[in-house]
N, C-alpha and C positions, 0 to 999 in steps of 0.2 A: 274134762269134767266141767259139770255147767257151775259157775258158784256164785252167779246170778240171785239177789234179794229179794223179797218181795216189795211192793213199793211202797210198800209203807217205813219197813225197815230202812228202806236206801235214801228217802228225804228223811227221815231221823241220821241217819247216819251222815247224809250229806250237811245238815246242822252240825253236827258237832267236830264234820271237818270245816266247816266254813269258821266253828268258834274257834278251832286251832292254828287257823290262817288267822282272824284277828288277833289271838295274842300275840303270833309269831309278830306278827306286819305292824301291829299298831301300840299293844300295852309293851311288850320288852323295849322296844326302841325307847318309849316313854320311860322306863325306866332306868336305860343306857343314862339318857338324857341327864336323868335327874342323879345318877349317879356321879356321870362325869363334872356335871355342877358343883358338886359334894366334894368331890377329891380335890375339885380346882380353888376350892375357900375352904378345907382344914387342912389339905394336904399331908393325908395320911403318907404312909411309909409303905414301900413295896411288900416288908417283910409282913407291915398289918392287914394289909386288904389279901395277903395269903393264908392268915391266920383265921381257921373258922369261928371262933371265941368271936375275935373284934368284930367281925363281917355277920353273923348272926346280932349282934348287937347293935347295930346300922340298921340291919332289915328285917329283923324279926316283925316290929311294931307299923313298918313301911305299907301303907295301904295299895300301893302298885304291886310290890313285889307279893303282898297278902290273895291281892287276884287275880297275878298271875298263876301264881303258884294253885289256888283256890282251883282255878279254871282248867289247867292243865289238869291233876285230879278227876276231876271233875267230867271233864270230856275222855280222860282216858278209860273210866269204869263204863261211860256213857256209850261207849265207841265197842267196847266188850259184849254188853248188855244185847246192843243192834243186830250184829254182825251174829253173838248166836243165838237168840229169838228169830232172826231171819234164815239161819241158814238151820233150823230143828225142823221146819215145815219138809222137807226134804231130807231129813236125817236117814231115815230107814234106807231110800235109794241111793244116798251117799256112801253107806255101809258096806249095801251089797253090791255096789261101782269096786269099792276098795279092796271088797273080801275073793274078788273074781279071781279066779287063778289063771296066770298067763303064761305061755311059752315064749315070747318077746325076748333078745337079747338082754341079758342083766341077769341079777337073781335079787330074793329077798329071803332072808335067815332070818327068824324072832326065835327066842332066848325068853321062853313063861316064866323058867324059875332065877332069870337073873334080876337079884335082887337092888332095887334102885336105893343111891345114897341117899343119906338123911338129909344133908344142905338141898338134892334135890325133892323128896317126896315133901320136906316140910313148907314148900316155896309157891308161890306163885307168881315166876317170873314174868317182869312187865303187866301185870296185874290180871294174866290171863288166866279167869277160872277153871280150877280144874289142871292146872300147871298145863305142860303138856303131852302126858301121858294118863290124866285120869280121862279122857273125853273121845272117846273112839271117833269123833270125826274134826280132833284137836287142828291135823294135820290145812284142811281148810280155814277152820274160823282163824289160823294165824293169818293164814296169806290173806284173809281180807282185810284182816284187821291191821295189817301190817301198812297195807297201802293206805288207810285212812289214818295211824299212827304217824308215819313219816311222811304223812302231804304229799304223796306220791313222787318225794324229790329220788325213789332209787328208780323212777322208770318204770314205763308201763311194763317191761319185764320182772323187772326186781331183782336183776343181777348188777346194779351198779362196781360194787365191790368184788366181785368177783372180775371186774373188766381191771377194777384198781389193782385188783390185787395180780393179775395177769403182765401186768404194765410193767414190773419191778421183780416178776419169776428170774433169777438167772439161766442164761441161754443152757439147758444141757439136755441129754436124752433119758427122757423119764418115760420108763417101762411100766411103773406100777405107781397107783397116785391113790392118797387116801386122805379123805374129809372127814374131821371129825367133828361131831357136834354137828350133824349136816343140816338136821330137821327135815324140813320140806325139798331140800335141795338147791331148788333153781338160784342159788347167789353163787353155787359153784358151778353151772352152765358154762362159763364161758372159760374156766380154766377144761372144761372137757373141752370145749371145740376150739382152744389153742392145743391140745394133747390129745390128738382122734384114735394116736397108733396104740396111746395108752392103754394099759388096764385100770380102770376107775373101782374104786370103794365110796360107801359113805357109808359110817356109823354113828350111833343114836343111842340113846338111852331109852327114847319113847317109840313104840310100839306103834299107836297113831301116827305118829309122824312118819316113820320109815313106808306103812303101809300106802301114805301120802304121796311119798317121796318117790315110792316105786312106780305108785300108777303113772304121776305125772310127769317122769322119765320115757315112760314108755310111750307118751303121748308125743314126747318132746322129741323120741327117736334117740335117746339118750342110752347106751346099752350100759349101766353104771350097777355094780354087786352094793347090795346093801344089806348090811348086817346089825342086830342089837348089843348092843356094846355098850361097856362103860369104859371111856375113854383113858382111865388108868390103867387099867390090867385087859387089854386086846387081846385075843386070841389066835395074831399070829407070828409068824417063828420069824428069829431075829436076823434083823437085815432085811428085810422083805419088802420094803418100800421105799423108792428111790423121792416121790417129794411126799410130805404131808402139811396138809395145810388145814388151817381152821380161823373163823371168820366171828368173832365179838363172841367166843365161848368162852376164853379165862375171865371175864371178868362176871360169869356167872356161877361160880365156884370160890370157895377158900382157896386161902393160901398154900394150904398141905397139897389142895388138889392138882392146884395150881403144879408143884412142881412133883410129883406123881404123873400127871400128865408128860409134862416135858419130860420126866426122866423114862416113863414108857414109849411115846414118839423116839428117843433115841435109837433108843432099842432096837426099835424095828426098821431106823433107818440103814438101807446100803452105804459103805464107803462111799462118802462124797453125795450120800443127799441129802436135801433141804428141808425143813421145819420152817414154816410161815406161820405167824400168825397175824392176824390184819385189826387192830383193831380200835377204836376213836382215840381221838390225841389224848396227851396226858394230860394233868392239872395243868404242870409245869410249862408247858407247851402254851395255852392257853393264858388271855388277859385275867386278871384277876375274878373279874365278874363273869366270867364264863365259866369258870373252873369253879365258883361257888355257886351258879346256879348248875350247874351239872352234878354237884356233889350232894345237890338236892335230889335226885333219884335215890340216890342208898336208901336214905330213911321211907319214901315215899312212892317211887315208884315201883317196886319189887325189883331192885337191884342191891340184896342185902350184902353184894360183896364187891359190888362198884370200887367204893373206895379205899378197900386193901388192893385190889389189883392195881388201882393205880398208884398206890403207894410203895408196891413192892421194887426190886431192882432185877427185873423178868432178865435183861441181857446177862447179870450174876448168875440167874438158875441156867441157863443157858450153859451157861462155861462150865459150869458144875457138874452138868450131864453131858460134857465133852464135845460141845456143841461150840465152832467159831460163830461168833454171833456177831451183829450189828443191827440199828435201826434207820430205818430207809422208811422214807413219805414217800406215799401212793397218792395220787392227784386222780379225781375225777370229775365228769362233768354233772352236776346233780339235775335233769330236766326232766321235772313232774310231767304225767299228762295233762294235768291240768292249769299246766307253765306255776306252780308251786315254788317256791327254793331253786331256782335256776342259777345256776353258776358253779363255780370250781370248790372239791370239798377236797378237805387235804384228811388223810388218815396215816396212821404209825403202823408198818410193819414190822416183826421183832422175828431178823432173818438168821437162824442159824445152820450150819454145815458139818456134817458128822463128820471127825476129825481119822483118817486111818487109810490103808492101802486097800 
């Protein structure tokens, strides 16, 4: 599928990635700077610059941190705006690309009357209008927006994390494999072409997306079943899949869902397989000013459940749903096409193993 802009759209859009490479490259550093200045003549306490109280009260009033903050915003509704003004000129033949029926290895199952939750229909994750099931051609304006969102640091493919997350699979023979929260798909590309002999799943919630998700499987040669699903209550029979895995979905859900989720993945795990899930470090993990500028999404960037996920103790729900669990970093190499974020990015997988003969 062509997902090509018009040109007017794509130098607007290419502004507002070039204004997102300035902040990254020039105002954060500047404010690293003036931070570390800061800590090195009051010298706070580890436990205060973890404390969001104190650390809103440092930067709230802070004119860097004001435009960075400002700009990110700013370029992110910017970057929404582009991307679907540019890709509606082509709507109607996006549509009927999507709605083609094909005989291609794979299948695709939608679910009219499955009713979508409230944390999702009330949301619009990462500020994309239309969340991503009111927008029947949702399934593109992500992926474009996605590669101007992350400065092109996953790769002109966009399966970076899916290489991550293949990097740290444990070696075993997996029959049946299932993504959830798959969207668009391709960041689980490469968990297919390490498991060819497999049978592949991906489930969704949106409609748009799956129908995305299937065309552009078929294009990729990808022979992967995708079904509409809400990823607590799956409809199918228990034991039935030896891995599952999912890529930066808990932390777009509650807490309840959170472990609804894990306690359904067990379910339909076989003796002895695996639950991945991959997804950015934790607070804890991180320096103090990374973990506060990251906790800046919750409120702002439609990540209204950012910060319980990373609050919670996911390796406890784990054990809970009879799952041995551990957490293992996934190392990748982050290289934009646009040599963007080049270098190594570490992520937290949360690995459990269904416990039984």
């Amino acid at each position: 599928m062509d997902l090509r802009i018009n040109r007017e759209h794509q130098a607007r859009l290419d502004l507002v990635e070039g204004l997102k490479v300035y902040v990254a490259g020039n105002v954060m550093p500047a404010l690293r700077q003036d931070f570390e200045k800061w800590c090195d003549e009051e010298k706070p306490t580890d436990s205060q610059l973890r404390d969001a109280t104190y650390m809103h009260a440092k930067f709230d009033d802070d004119p860097l941190y004001q435009a960075s903050r400002g700009l990110q915003r700013i370029s992110q509704e910017s970057m929404w705006r582009e991307v679907i003004y540019g890709l509606d000129r082509r709507k109607e033949a996006i549509e009927k690309e999507l709605d083609t029926p094909s005989d291609a290895p794979g299948s695709l199952t939608l679910d009219p009357a499955l009713q979508m939750p409230v944390y999702y229909e009330k949301n619009e994750f990462h500020l994309q209008p239309g969340n991503y099931h009111r927008n029947t051609i949702a399934g593109p304006i992500y992926e474009v927006g996605v590669a101007t969102y992350t400065m092109h640091r996953y790769g002109k493919a966009g399966d970076e994390m899916g290489r991550a997350l293949v990097s740290v699979m444990p070696p075993k023979k997996y029959q049946r494999v299932l993504y959830m929260g798959c969207g668009p798909s391709y960041k689980g590309y490469p968990v297919v072409n390490a498991l060819p002999e497999a049978e592949h799943w991906g489930i969704d919630l949106s409609a748009p997306m799956l129908k995305y998700a299937r065309h552009r499987a078929i294009e990729h040669g990808h022979p992967i079943n995708f079904s509409q699903m809400n990823a607590e209550n799956m409809g199918f029979p228990p034991g039935h899949f030896d891995l599952i895995y999912c890529m930066l979905l808990l932390h777009e859900v509650p807490k309840k869902a959170v472990v609804n989720i894990v306690n359904e993945a067990a379910r339909l795990l076989a003796p002895g397989g695996v639950l991945a899930n991959l997804e950015l470090p934790s607070y804890s993990s991180l320096d103090p000013l990374s973990a506060f500028l990251m906790d800046w999404d919750t409120e702002n960037n439609g990540e209204p459940y950012w910060r319980s996920y990373h609050e919670m103790d996911l390796l406890a729900t784990y054990r809970q749903a009879g799952l041995k669990s551990q957490l293992i970093e996934a190392h990748s190499e982050w290289g934009g096409a646009k040599g963007n974020y080049m270098g190594k990015f570490k992520y937290h997988v949360t690995m459990g193993e269904k416990i039984g003969a």
